[in-house]
ZARO-487331 format. One line per 8 residues: their letters; for each residue x, y, z of C-alpha. Coordinates in steps of 0.05 Angstrom, whole numbers. Each point is the difference from the previous one (the first is absolute). Example, Ala and Ser with C-alpha at 12.3 -4.5 7.8 and 13.67 -1.06 7.14 Angstrom:
AS) 246:-90:156  27:69:-13
END
This chain:
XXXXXXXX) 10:439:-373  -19:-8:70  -40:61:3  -45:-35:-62  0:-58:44  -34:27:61  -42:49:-33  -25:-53:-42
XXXXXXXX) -4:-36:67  -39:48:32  -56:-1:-52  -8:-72:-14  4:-31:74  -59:39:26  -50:-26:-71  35:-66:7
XXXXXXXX) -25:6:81  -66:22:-24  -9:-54:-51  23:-54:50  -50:19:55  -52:43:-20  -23:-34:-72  -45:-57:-13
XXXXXXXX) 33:-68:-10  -18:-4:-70  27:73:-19  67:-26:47  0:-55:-47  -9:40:-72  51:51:26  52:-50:21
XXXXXXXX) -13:-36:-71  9:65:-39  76:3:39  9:-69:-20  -25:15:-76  53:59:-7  49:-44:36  -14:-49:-60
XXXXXXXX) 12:55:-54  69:19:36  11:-80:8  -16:-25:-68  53:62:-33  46:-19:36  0:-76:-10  10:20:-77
XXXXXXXX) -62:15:-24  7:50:-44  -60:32:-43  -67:30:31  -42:-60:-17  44:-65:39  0:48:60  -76:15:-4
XXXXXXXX) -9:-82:-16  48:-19:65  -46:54:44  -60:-28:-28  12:-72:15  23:35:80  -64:28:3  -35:-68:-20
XXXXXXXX) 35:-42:47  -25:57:53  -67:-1:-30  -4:-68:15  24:-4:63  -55:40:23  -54:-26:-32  12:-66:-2
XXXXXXXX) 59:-38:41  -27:-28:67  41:18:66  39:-68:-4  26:20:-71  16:74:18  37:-25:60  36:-49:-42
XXXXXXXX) 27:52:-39  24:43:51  36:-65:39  41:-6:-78  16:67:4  29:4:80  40:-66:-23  21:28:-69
XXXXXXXX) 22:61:36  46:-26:67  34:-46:-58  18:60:-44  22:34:63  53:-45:17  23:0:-78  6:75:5
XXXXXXXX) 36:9:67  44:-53:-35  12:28:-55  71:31:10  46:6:-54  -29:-33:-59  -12:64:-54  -69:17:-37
XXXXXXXX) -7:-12:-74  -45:53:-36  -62:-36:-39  -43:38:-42  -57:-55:19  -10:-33:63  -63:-59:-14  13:-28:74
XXXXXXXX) -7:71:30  -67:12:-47  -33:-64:27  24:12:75  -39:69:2  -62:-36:-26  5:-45:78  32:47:35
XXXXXXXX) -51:67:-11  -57:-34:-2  20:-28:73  22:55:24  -70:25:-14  -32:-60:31  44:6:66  -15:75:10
XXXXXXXX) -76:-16:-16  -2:-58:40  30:38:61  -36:63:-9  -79:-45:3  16:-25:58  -58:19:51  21:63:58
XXXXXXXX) 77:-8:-12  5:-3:-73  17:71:-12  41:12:51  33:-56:-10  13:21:-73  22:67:17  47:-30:57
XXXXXXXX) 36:-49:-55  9:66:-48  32:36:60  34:-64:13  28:6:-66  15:84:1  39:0:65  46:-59:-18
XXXXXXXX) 13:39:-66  18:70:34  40:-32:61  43:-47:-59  10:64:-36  22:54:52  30:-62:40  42:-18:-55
XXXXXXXX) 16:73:-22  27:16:72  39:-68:15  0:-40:-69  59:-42:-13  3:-66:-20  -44:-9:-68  -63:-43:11
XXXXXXXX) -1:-17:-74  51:37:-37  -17:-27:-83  -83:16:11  0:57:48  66:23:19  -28:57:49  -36:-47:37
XXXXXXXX) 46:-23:67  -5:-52:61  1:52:49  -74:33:-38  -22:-71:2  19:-7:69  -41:72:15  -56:-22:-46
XXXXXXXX) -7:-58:43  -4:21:62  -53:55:-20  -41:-52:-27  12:-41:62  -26:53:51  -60:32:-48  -34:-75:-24
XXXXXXXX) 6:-30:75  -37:57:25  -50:6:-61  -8:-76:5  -13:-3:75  -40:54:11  -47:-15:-53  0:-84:25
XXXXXXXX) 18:-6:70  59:0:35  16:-77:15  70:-21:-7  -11:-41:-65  -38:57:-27  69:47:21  43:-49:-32
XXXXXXXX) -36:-5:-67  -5:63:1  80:13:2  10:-54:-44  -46:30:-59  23:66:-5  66:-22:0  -11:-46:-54
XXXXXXXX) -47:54:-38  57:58:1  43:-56:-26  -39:-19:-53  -20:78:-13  76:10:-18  -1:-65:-49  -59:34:-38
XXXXXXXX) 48:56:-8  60:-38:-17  -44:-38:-53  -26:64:-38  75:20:4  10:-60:-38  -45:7:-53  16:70:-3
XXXXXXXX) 78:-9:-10  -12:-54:-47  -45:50:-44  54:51:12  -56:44:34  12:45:52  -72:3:22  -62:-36:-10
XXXXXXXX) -41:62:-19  -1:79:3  -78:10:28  28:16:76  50:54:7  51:-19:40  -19:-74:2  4:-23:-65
XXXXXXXX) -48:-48:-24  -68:-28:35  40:-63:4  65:43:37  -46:12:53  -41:-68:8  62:-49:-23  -12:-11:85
XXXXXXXX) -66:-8:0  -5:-48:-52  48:-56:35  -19:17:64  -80:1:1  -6:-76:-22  45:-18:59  -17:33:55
XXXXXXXX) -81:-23:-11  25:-71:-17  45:9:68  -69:16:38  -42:-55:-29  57:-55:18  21:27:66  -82:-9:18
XXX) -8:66:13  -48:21:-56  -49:-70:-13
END
């Protein structure tokens, strides 16, 4: 399994690279709402919907709300959104690192999960777009968050597989431990406060926020995990998806991404370092 992983690895991180940096903004933006679109698919089966059609409907109405974000919602409204989506996120992050003990029901159909994806994708989107325009840095900057998001993964996993102890959240993700939260953390820590000042400045308040929003961002990256743990226990699923060997699903490998993206933009625009 982890030889799928990193071969699969190996051939997605340099297209994702290339797509990041080298592409036009609007083919960044098509590609990234493609992801979300298959994301949708695996989201929408499973929330409980069942048949070919409800899953093509609940992709379709994705894609609109995408559709429309580009063509038509002004910056105050897209930013709006992502804000919702940054608070939406830190409070289900302190519900999942809480949640201890109490065990999962199944449900065949989750209507509150089905709505949720409609906010959450969509702002994902929005927050990876809304980064990625930005003039000079916006690339980078993109690309930085995504590695942001990689290392903390790898250093919770091989962190946790060499000194892994105490469960982190034992009923959604019992392989998940304090001490790979602890590694994820610090990873995050030292790769965002360098990405952050050398593509700002380095000014003390700069430093700070800097430490402050990766930290935050690798915590909320493991909530985004937790959550599609959730749903996925709940729809007695053991993965999201079967199109990436060794990863699962498309949302397996951007469950991150999703929680993440919203706050770390919505973490720049408040902090007054992106206007």
């Amino acid at each position: 399994m982890l030889l799928q992983r990193v071969l699969t690895a190996i051939i997605l991180i340099p297209l994702v690279a290339w797509g990041v940096l080298a592409a036009d903004h609007w083919l960044f933006a098509a590609i990234v709402a493609a992801v979300m679109l298959l994301c949708a698919w695996e989201w929408a089966r499973l929330a409980g919907l069942q048949s070919l059609p409800l899953q093509l409907l609940y992709v379709f109405l994705c894609g609109l709300l995408i559709a429309a974000l580009w063509f038509i919602a002004t910056d105050g409204v897209s930013r709006f959104l992502i804000l919702i989506a940054a608070g939406l996120w830190l409070g289900m992050s302190l519900a999942l690192f809480s949640w201890r003990h109490k065990v999962l029901s199944k449900a065949a159909f989750q209507p509150f999960i089905l709505a949720l994806g409609l906010l959450l994708l969509t702002a994902a989107w929005q927050a990876l777009v809304s980064l990625h325009q930005l003039t000079d840095i916006g690339p980078q900057l993109t690309l930085g968050l995504l590695i942001l998001i990689w290392i903390a993964d790898s250093a919770a996993y091989f962190t946790g597989k060499a000194f892994g102890r105490r469960k982190l959240a034992p009923v959604l993700s019992p392989g998940k431990t304090l001490e790979g939260m602890a590694g994820a953390l610090l990873a995050a820590a030292l790769w965002g406060g360098f990405m952050l000042v050398m593509l700002f400045s380095s000014t003390s308040s700069v430093i700070v926020v800097a430490l402050l929003l990766s930290l935050l961002t690798a915590v909320v990256s493991v909530a985004g995990d937790l959550f599609e743990s959730l749903v996925k226990r709940r729809a007695d699923k053991k993965d999201s998806g079967h199109l990436l060997p060794g990863h699962g699903g498309i949302w397996d490998r951007i469950d991150s991404l999703i929680a993440s993206a919203p706050v770390f933009v919505a973490g720049l625009y408040l902090s007054g370092i992106l206007q």
